[in-house]
C-alpha positions in Angstrom: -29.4 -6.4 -63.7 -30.5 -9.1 -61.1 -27.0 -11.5 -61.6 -25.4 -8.0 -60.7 -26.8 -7.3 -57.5 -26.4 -10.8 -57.1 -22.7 -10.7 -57.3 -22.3 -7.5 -55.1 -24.0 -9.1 -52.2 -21.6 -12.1 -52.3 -18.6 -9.6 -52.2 -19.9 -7.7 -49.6 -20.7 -11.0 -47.6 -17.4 -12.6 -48.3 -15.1 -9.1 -47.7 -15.3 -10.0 -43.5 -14.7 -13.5 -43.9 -11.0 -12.4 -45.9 -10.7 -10.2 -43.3 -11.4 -12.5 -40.3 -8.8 -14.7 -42.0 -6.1 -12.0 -42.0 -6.4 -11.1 -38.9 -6.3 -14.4 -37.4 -2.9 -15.5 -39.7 -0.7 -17.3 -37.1 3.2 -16.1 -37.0 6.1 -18.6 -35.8 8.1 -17.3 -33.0 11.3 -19.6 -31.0 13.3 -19.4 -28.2 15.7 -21.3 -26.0 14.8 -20.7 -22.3 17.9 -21.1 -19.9 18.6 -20.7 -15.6 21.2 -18.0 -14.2 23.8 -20.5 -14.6 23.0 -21.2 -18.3 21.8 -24.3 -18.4 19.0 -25.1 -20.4 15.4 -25.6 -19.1 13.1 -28.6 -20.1 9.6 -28.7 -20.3 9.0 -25.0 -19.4 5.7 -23.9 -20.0 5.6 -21.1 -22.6 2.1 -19.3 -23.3 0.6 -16.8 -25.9 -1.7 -14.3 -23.3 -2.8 -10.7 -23.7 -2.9 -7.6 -21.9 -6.1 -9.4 -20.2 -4.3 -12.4 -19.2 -5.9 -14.6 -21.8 -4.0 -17.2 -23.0 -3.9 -18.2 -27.0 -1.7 -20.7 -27.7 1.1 -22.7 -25.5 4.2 -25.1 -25.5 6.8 -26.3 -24.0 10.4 -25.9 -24.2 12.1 -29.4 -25.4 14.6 -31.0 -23.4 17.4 -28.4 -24.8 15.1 -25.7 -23.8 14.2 -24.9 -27.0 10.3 -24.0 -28.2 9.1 -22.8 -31.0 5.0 -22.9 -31.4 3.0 -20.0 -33.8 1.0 -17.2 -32.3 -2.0 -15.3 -32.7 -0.4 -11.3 -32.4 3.1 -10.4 -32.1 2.4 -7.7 -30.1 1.0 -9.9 -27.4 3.5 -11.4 -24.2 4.9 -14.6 -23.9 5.1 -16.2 -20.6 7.0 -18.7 -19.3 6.3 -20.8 -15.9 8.3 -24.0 -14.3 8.5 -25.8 -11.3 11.2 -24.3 -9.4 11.4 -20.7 -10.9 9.5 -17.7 -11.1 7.1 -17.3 -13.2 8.3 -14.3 -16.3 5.9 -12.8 -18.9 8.3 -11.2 -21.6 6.7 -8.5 -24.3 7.0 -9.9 -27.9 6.6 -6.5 -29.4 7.2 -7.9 -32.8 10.0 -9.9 -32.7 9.9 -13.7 -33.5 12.9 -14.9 -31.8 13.9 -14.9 -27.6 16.7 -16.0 -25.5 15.0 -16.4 -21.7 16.6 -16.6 -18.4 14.3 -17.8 -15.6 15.8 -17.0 -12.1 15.2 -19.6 -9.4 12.5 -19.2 -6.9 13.2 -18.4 -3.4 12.2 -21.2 -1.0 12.9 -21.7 2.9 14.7 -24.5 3.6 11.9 -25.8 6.0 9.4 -25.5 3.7 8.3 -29.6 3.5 9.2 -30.0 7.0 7.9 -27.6 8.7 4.6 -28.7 11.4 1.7 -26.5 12.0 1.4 -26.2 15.7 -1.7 -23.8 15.4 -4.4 -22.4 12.9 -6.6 -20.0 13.9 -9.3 -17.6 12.4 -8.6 -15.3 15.7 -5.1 -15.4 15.3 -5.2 -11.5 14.0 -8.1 -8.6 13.5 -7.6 -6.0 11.4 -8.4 -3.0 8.5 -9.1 -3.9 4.8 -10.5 -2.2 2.6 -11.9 0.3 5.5 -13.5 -2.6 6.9 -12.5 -4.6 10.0 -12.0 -8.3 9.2 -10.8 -11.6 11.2 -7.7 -13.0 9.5 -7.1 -16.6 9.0 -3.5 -17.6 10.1 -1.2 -20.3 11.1 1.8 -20.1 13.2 4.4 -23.2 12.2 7.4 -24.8 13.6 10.2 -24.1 11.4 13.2 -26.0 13.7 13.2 -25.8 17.8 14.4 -22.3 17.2 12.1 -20.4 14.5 8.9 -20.5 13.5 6.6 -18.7 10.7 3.2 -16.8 10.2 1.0 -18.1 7.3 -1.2 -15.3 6.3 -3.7 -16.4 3.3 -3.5 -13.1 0.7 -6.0 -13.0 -2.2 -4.6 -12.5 -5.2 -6.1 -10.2 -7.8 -4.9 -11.7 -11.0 -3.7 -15.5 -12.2 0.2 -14.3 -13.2 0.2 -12.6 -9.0 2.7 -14.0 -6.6 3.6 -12.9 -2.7 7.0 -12.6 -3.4 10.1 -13.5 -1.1 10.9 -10.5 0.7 8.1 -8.6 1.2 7.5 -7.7 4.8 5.3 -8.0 8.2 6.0 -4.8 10.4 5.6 -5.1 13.9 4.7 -2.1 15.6 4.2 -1.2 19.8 1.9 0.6 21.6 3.3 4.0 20.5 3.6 2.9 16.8 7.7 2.7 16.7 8.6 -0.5 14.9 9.6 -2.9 17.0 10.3 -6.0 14.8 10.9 -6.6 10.7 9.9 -10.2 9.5 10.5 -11.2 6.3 8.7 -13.6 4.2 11.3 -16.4 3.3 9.4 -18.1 0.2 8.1 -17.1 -3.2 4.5 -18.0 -2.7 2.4 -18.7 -5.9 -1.7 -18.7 -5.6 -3.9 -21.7 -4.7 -6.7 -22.2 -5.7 -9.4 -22.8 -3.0 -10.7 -21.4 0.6 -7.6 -21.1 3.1 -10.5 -23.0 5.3 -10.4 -26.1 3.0 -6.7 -26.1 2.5 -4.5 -28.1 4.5 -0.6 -28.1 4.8 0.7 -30.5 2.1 -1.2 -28.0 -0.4 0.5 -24.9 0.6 4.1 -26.0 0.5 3.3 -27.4 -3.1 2.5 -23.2 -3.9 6.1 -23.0 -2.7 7.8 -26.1 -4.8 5.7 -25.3 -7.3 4.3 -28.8 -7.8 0.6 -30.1 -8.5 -0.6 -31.9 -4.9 -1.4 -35.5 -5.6 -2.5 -34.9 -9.7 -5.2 -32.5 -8.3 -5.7 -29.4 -9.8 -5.8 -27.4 -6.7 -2.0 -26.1 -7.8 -2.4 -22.8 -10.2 -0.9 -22.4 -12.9 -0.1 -19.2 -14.1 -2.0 -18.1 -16.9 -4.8 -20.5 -16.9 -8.4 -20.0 -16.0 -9.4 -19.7 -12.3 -13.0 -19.7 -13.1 -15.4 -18.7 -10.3 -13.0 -19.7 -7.4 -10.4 -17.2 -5.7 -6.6 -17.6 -5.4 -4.9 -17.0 -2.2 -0.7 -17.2 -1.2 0.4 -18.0 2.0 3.5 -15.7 2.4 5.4 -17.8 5.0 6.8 -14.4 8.0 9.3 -16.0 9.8 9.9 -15.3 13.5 12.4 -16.7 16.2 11.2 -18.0 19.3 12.5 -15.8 21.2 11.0 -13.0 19.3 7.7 -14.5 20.0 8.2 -15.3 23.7 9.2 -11.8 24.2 6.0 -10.7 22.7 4.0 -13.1 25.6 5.5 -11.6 28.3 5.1 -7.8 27.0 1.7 -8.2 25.0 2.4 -4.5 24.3 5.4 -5.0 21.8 2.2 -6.4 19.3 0.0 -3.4 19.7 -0.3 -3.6 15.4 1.1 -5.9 12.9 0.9 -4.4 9.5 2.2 -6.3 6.0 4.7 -4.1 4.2 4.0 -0.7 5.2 1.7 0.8 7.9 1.4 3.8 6.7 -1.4 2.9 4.1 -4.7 2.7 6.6 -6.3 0.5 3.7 -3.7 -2.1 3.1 -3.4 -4.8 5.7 -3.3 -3.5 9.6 -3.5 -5.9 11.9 -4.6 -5.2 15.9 -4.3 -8.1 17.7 -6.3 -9.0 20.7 -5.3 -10.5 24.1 -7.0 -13.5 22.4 -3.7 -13.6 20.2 -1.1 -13.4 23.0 -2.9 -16.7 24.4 -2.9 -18.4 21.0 0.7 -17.5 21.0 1.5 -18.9 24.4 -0.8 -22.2 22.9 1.8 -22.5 20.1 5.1 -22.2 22.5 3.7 -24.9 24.4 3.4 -27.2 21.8 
């Protein structure tokens, strides 16, 4: 009677381990990732990650753009990230074989030669949240003729961007817009305080390029630990536009980033601080 107990225990004990190992069975999947102009991509980053953003297993497309790499659950997403293009998550949702286009990232032209003429933590008050914060900025010199806000944005989760397009509303004393400046760059997160970060490590979140072998460049899908990720959406603005604004201080009665109608999403109120920091910035 003994050896039979015996023997049921081990099955019982062993029953989770077969299961353990069926559920963790790998399955191969492959792909060839190409651009808009279908030519292949090297060396794109391709990653296993869940619903949570966790990533399983990873690759890298060879230098016909192929990959091919096994993963954990075909019901998880694939997601592929390159210098140079947007980052794209695509839902496996059982199948085990992808074609990938990758569109090109949107990036100024002035980008990597632009010069900060001012940074400022008093550049802009404002709503968040229902509470009333002081905004980090920079203004920067595009050419003689334009120049640029750089407004630090936390990002909530690692696959986030501030994407190209998106808009800074300029509104008077009355609330009527009076300006629309659009963000000219596909901006992916940093990692770091926008106090510790200096110029050569924002334009590398527009190239898309790690800043001197540091890791201070994010790369989708990986693990930001304890530290927060901000873009700097680059609003550009002519000079005009902003000397206009000096001499009638009341055309910048609220500055709000894509829409002012929601009170909780960023409203800015600048001060008569700002119009001097402004004039500071012409000047230079």
């Amino acid at each position: 009677m003994r050896p039979l107990i015996l023997f049921l225990i081990s099955l019982i004990c062993c029953a989770p381990i077969r299961s353990q190992k069926k559920n963790t069975t790998l399955t191969g999947v492959s792909g060839v990732v190409y651009d808009s102009g279908n030519a292949c991509i090297a060396k794109v980053s391709v990653r296993e990650i869940d619903g949570n953003h966790r990533v399983y297993n990873q690759t890298k497309t060879d230098r016909n753009g192929l990959f091919s790499f096994r993963v954990r659950d075909t019901q998880h997403s694939l997601q592929f990230s390159a210098p140079g293009f947007r980052t794209l998550t695509h839902k496996m949702l059982g199948q085990n074989k992808f074609r990938v286009r990758m569109e090109r990232r949107r990036t100024s032209p002035y980008v990597e030669t632009a010069k900060v003429v001012l940074k400022s933590d008093r550049l802009f008050n404002g709503h968040y949240l229902g509470e009333v914060v002081r905004q980090q900025a920079w203004i920067e010199k595009m050419c003689d003729s334009l120049y640029a806000f750089i407004i630090p944005v936390q990002m909530d989760k690692p696959v986030d961007e501030y994407s190209a397009g998106r808009k800074l509303i300029v509104l008077d004393d009355v609330g009527q817009q009076v300006m629309l400046l659009e963000n000219v760059v596909d901006a992916y997160p940093i990692l770091g305080d926008p106090d510790d970060i200096d110029q050569s490590e924002i334009v590398q979140t527009y190239i898309g390029l790690e800043h001197g072998g540091a890791d201070s460049y994010y790369a989708p899908g990986g693990d930001s630990g304890s530290e927060k990720l901000y873009s700097y959406p680059h609003f550009q603005i002519s000079r005009a536009q902003m000397e206009q604004i000096c001499e009638k201080p009341e055309l910048l009665s609220r500055i709000a980033v894509d829409t002012y109608r929601a009170n909780n999403y960023w409203n800015f109120f600048p001060t008569d601080k700002t119009i001097s920091l402004f004039r500071k910035a012409l000047e230079k």
